[in-house]
C-alpha positions as CSV (number, residue, x, y, z in Angstrom):
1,X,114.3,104.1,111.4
2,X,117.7,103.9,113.0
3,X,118.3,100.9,114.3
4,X,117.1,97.2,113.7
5,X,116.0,94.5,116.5
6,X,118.2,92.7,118.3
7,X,117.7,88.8,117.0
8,X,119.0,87.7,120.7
9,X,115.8,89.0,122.2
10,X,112.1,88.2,122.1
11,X,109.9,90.3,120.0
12,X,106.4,91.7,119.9
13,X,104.7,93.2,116.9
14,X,101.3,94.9,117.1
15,X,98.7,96.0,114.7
16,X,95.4,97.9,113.9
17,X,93.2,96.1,111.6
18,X,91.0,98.2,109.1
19,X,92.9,99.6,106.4
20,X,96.9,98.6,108.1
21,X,96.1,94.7,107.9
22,X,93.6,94.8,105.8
23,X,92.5,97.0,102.6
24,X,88.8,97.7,104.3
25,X,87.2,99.3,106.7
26,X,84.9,96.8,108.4
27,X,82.0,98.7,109.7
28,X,81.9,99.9,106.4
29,X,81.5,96.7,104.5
30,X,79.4,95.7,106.9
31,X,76.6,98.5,106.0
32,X,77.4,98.0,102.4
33,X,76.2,93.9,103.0
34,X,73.8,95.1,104.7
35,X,72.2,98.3,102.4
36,X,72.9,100.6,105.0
37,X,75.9,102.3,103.7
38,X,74.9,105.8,102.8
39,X,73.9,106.2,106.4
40,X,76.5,104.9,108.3
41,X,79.1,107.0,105.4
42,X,77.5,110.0,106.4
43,X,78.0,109.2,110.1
44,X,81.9,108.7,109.2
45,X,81.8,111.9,107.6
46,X,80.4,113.5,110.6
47,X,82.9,112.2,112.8
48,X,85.8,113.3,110.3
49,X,84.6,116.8,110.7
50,X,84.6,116.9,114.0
51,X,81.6,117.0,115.5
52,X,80.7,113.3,116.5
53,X,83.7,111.9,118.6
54,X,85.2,108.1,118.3
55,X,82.6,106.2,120.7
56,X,79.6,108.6,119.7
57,X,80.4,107.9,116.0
58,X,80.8,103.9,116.4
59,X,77.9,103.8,118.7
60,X,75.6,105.7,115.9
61,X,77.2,103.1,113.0
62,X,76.1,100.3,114.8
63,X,72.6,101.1,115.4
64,X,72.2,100.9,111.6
65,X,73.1,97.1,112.0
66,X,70.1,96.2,114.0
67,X,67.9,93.5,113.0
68,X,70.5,91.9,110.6
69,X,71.5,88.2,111.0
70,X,74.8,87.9,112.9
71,X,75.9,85.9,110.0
72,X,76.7,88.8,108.1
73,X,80.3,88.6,109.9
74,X,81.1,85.1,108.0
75,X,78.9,86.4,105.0
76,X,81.8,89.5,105.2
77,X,84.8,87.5,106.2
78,X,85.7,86.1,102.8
79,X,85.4,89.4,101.3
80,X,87.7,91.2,103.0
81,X,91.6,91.9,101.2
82,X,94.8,91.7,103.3
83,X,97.4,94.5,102.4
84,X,100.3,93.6,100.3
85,X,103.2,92.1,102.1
86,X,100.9,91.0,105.1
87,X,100.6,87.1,104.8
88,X,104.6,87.1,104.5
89,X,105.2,89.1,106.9
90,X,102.7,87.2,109.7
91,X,103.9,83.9,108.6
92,X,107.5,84.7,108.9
93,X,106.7,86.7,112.3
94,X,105.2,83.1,113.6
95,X,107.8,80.8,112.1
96,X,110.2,83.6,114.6
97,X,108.1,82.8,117.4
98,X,107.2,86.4,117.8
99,X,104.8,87.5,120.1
100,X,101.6,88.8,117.6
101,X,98.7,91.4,118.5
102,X,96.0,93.1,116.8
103,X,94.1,96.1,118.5
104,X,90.9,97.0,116.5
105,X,88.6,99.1,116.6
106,X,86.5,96.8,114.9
107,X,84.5,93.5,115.6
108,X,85.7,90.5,117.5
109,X,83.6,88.2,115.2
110,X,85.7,89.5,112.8
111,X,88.8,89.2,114.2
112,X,88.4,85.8,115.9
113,X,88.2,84.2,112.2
114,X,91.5,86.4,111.5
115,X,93.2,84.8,114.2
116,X,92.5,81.4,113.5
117,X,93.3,82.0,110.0
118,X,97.0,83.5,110.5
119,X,97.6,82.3,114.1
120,X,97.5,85.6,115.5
121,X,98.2,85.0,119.3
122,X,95.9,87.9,120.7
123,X,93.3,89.9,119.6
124,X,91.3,92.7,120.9
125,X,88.3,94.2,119.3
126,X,84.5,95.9,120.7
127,X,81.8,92.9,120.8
128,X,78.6,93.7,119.1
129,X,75.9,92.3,120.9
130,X,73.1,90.0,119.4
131,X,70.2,88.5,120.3
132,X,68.2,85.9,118.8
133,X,70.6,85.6,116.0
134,X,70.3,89.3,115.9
135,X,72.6,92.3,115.6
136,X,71.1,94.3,118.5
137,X,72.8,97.2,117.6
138,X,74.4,97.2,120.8
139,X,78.0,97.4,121.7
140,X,79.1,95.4,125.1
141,X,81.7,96.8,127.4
142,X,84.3,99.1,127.0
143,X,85.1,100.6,123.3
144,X,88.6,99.5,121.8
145,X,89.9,103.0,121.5
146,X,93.4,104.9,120.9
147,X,93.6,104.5,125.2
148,X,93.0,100.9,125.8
149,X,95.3,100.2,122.2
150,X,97.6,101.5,124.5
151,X,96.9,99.8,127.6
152,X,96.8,96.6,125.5
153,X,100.3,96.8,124.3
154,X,101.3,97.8,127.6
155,X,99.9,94.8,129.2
156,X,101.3,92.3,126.9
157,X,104.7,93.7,126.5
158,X,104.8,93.7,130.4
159,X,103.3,90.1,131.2
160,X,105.3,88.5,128.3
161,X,108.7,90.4,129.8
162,X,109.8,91.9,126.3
163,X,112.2,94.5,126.3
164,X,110.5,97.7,125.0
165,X,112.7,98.4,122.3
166,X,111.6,95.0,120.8
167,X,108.0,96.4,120.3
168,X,106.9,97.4,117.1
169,X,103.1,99.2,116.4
170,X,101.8,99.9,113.0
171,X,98.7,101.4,112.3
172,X,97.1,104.0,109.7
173,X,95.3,106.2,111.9
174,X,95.0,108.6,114.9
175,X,93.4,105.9,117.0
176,X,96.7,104.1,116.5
177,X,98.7,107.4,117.8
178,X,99.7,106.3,121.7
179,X,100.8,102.6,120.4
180,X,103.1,103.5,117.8
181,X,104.6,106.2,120.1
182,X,104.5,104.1,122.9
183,X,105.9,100.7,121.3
184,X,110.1,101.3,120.6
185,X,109.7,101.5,117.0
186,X,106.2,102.8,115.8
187,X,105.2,102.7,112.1
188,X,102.1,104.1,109.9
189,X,101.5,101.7,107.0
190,X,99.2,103.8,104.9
191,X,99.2,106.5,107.6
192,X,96.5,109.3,107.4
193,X,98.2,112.7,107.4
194,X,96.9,113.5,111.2
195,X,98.5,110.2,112.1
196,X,102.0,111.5,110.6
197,X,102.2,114.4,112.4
198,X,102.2,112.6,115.3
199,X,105.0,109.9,114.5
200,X,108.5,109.2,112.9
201,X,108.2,106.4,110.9
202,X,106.0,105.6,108.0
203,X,105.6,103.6,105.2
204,X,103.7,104.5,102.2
205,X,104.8,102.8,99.0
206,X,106.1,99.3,100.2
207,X,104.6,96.0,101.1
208,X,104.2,95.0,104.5
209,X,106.6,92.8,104.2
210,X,109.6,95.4,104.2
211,X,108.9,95.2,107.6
212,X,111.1,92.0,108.0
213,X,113.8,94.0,107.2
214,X,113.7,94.9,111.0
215,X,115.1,92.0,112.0
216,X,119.1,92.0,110.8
């Protein structure tokens, strides 16, 4: 990283959630809670190898939730472990004023508690559906993939007027790839090695909070 963000100018930091916010992968714990892990794992590893893309592989995880109580999100919740540095670095970023996102390709349930928790001022995540207190299985409208990531930031950094160069993305993986590239300075915080090949920046050692270096 070259060059730091100008302290005169409003700024916008976005973020992925599993494993770049947090330590977890949601979907993940979820099937673990709910005894379905090996399934769902061998799912992941399909989609790894390539043969299942992003919305065929997410699609086939969920189905392994159906029939579970939706209470298993604030049964999770608690559970879940924020990366080092992270709770600095958002608290600091609010105390700033500055504009706060996170894009996941996880679970609004999940992220809604987030927000509230740390103030987040937007999040976007897929909506699983439920019935009857039910996980149908089902996820509602569009999936949160690497594309609408990219639309989101777009939208925000647009509506709220900030100059681009005062967006930063971090993420860990290639669904994080058009954000970080897209935002003026992109970061992977843990990044997966297909994720590197596609960026500058990276951060693989140091808190989260090294981020709030950024700002001279």
């Amino acid at each position: 990283m070259n060059r730091l963000l100008d302290p005169k100018k409003k700024s916008f930091f976005s973020f992925d959630m599993d494993s770049t916010l947090i330590r977890q992968e949601v979907i993940d714990e979820l099937a673990r809670l709910a005894g379905v892990y090996e399934e769902v794992a061998s799912v992941t590893k399909e989609a790894m190898e390539g043969n299942l893309d992003f919305h065929e592989a997410l699609k086939k995880r969920c189905i392994y939730l159906k029939g579970f109580s939706s209470s298993i999100f604030t049964e999770l919740y608690p559970k879940l472990e924020l990366n080092t540095g992270v709770e600095r670095l958002l608290k600091v970023l609010k105390e700033n004023n500055t504009r706060t996102a996170v894009f996941s390709g996880g679970f609004t349930d999940i992220l809604e508690m987030f927000q509230k928790q740390y103030g987040i001022d937007e999040v976007y995540a897929n909506i699983l559906e439920k019935k009857d207190g039910e996980l149908s299985g089902n996820i509602l409208g569009e999936i949160v993939d690497k594309n609408k990531k990219l639309e989101y930031l777009k939208t925000i950094r647009d509506r709220e007027k900030i100059h681009p160069s005062q967006v930063v993305a971090i993420g860990d993986g290639a669904n994080d790839s058009l954000m970080l590239n897209e935002a003026g300075i992109g970061i992977g915080f843990h990044a997966k090695e297909g994720l590197k090949k596609q960026i500058v920046n990276w951060i693989d050692f140091a808190p989260m909070d090294v981020l709030l270096f950024l700002f001279p």
